[in-house]
N, CA, C and O atoms as a printed pandas DataFrame, in Angstrom:
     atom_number atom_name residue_name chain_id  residue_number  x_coord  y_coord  z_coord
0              1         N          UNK        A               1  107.291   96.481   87.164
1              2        CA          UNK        A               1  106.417   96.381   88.309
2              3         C          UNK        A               1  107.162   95.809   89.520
3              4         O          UNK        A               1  106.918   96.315   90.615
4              5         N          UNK        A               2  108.111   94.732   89.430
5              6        CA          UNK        A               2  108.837   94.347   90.308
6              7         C          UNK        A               2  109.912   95.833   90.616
7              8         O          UNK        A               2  109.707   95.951   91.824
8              9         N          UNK        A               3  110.217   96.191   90.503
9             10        CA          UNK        A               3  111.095   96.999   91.180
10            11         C          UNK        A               3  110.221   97.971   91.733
11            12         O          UNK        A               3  110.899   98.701   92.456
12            13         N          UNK        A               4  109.047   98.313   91.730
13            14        CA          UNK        A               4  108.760   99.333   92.093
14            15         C          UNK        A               4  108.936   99.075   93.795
15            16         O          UNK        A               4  108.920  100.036   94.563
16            17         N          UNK        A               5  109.103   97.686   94.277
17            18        CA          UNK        A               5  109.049   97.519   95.734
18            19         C          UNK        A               5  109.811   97.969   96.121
19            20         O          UNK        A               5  109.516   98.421   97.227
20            21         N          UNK        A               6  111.197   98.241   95.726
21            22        CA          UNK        A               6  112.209   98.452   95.742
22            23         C          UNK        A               6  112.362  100.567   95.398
23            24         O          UNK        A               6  113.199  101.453   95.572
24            25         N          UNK        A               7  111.485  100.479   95.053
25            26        CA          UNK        A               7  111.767  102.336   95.352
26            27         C          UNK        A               7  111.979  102.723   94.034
27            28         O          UNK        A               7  112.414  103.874   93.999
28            29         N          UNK        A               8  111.829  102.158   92.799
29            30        CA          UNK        A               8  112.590  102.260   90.914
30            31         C          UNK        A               8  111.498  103.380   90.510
31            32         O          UNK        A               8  110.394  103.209   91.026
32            33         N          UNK        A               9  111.648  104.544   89.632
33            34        CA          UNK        A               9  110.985  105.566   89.033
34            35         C          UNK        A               9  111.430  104.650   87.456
35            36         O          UNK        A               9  112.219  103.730   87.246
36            37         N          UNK        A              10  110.665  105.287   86.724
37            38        CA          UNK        A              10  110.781  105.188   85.251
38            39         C          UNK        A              10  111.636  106.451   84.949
39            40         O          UNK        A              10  111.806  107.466   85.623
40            41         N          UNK        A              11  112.162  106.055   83.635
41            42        CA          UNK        A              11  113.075  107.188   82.896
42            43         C          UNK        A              11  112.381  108.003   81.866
43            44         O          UNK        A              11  111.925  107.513   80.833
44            45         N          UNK        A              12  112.337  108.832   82.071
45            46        CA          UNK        A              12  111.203  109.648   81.095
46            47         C          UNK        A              12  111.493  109.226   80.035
47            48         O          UNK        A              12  110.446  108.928   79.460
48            49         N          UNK        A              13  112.502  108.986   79.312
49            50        CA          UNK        A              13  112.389  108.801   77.813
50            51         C          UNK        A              13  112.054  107.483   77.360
51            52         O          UNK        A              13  111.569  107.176   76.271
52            53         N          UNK        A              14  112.387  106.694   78.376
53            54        CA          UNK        A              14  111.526  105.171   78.045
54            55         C          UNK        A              14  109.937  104.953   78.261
55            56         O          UNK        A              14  108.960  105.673   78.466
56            57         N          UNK        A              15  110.153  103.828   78.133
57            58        CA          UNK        A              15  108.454  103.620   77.401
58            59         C          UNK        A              15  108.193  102.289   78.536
59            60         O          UNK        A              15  108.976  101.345   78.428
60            61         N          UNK        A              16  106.990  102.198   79.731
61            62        CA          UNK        A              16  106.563  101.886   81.043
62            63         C          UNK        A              16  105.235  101.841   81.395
63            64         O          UNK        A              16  104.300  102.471   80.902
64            65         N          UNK        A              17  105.235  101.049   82.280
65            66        CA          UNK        A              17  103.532  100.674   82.459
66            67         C          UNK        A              17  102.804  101.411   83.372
67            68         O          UNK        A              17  101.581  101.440   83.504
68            69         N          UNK        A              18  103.858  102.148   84.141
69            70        CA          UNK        A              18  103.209  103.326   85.006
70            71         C          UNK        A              18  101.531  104.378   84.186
71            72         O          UNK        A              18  101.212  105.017   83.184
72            73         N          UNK        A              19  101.033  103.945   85.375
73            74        CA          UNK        A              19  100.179  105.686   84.884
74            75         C          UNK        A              19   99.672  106.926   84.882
75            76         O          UNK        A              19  100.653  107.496   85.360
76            77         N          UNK        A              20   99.110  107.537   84.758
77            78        CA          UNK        A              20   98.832  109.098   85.264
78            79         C          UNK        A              20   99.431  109.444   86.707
79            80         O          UNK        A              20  100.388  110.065   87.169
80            81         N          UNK        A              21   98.186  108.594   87.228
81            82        CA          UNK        A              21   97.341  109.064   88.604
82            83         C          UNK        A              21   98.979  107.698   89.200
83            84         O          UNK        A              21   99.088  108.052   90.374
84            85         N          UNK        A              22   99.677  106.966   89.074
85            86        CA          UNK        A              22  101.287  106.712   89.834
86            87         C          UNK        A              22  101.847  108.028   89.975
87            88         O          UNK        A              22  102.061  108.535   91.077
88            89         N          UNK        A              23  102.002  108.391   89.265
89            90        CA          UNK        A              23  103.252  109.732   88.892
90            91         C          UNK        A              23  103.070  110.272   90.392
91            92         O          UNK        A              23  103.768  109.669   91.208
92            93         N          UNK        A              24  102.411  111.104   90.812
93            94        CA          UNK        A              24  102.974  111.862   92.144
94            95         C          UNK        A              24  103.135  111.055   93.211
95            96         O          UNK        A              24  103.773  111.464   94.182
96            97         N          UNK        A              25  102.617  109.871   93.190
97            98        CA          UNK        A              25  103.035  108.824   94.280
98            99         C          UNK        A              25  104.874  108.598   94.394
99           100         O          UNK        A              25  105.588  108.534   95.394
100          101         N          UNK        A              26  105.213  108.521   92.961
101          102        CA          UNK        A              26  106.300  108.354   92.422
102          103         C          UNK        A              26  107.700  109.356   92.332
103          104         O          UNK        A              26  108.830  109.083   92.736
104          105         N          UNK        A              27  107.308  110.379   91.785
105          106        CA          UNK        A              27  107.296  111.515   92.302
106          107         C          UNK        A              27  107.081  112.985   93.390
107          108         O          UNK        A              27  106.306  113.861   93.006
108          109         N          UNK        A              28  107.567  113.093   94.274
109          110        CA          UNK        A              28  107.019  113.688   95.094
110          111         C          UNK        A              28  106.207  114.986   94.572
111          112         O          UNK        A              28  105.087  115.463   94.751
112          113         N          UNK        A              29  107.542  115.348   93.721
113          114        CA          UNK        A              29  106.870  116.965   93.323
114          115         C          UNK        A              29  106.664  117.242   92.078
115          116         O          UNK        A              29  107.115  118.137   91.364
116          117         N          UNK        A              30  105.411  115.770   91.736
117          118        CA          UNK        A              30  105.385  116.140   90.178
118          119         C          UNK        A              30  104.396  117.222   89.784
119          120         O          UNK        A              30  104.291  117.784   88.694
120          121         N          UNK        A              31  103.644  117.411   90.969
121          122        CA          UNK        A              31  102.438  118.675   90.528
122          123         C          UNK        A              31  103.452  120.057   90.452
123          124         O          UNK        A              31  102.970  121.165   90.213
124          125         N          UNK        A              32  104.628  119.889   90.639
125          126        CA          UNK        A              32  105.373  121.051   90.660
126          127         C          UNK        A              32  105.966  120.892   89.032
127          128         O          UNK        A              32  105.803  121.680   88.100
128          129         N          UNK        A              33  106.637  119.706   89.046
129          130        CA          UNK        A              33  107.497  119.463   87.811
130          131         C          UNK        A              33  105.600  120.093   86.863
131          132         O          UNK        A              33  105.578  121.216   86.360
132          133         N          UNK        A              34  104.534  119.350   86.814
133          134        CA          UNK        A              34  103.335  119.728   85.530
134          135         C          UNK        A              34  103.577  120.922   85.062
135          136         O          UNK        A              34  103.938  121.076   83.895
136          137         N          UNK        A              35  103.391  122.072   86.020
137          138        CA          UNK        A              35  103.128  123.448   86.544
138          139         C          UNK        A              35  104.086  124.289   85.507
139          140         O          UNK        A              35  103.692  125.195   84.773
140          141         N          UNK        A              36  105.278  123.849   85.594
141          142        CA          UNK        A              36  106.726  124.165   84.932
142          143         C          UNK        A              36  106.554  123.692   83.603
143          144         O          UNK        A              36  106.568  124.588   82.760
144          145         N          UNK        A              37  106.343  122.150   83.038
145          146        CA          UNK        A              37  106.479  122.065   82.204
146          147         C          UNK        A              37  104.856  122.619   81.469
147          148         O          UNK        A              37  104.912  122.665   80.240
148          149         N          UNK        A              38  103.670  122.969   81.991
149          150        CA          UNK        A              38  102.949  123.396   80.979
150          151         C          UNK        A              38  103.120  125.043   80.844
151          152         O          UNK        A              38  102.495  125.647   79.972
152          153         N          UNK        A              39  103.993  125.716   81.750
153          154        CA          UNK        A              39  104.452  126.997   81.599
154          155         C          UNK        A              39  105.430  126.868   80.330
155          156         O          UNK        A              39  105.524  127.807   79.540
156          157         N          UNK        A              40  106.081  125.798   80.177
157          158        CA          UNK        A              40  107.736  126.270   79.273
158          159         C          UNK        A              40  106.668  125.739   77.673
159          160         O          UNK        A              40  106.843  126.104   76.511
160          161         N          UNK        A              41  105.834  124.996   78.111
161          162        CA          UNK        A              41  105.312  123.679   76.382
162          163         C          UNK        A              41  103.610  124.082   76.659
163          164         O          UNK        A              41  102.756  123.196   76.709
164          165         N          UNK        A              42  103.347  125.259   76.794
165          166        CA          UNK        A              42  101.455  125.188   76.574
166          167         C          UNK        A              42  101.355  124.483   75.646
167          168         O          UNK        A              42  100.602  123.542   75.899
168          169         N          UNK        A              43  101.788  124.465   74.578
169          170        CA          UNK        A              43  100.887  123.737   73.769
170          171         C          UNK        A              43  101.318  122.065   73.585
171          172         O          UNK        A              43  100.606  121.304   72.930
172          173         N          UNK        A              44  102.474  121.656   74.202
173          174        CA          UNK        A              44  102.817  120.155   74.091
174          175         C          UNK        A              44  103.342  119.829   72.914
175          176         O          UNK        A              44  103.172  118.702   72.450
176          177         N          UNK        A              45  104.074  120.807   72.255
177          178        CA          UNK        A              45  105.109  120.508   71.560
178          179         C          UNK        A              45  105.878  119.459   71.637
179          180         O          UNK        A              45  105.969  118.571   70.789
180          181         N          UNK        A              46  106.409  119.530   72.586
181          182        CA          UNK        A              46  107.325  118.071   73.026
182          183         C          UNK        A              46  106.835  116.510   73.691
183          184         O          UNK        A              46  107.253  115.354   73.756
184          185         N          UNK        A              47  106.026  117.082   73.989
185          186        CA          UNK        A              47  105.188  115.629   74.389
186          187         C          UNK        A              47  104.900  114.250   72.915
187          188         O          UNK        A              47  104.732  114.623   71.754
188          189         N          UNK        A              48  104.901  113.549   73.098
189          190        CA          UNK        A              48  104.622  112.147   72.198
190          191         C          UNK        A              48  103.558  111.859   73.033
191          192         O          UNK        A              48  103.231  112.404   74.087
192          193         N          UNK        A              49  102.892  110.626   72.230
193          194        CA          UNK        A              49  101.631  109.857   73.021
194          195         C          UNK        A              49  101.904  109.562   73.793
195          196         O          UNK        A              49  100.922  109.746   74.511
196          197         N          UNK        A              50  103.252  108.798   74.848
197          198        CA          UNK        A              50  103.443  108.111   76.116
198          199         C          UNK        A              50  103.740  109.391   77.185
199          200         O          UNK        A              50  103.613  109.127   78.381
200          201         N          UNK        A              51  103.965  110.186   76.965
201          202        CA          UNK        A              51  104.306  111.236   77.716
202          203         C          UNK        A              51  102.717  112.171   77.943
203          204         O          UNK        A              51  102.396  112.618   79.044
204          205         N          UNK        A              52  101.959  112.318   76.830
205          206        CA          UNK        A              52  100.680  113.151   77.024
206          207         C          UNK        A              52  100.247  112.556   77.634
207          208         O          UNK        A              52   99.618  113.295   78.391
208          209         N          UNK        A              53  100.050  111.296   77.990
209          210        CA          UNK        A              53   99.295  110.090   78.848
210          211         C          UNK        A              53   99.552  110.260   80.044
211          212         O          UNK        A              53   98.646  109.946   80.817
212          213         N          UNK        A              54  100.474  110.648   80.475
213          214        CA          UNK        A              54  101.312  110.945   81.303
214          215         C          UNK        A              54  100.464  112.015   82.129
215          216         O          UNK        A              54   99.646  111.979   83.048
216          217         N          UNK        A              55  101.084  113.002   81.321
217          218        CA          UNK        A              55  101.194  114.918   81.656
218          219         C          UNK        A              55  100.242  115.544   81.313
219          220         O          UNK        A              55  100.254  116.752   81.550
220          221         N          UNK        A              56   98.945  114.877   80.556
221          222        CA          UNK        A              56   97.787  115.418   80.105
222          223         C          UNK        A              56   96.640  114.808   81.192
223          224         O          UNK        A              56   95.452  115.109   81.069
């Protein structure tokens, strides 16, 4: 939380207190990055619980 003043994203593969509705704040073009990844993973194959939380 402290770094976020500072401009810090999370690393996708780690595990963070960020949530949903942060992400495009955080991201500029995450409604772009969704778009892509529910084209390549419809069904969320690759997703884990911290990531569906995420991207779901």
């Amino acid at each position: 939380m402290i770094l976020r003043q500072y401009g810090a994203r999370p690393h996708w593969g780690k595990l963070h207190f960020n949530r949903a509705e942060d992400m495009p704040s955080l991201y500029p073009r995450f409604h772009d990055f969704q778009a892509i990844r529910r084209k390549m993973d419809p069904s969320g194959l690759f997703l884990n619980d911290h990531l569906r939380s995420l991207f779901e």
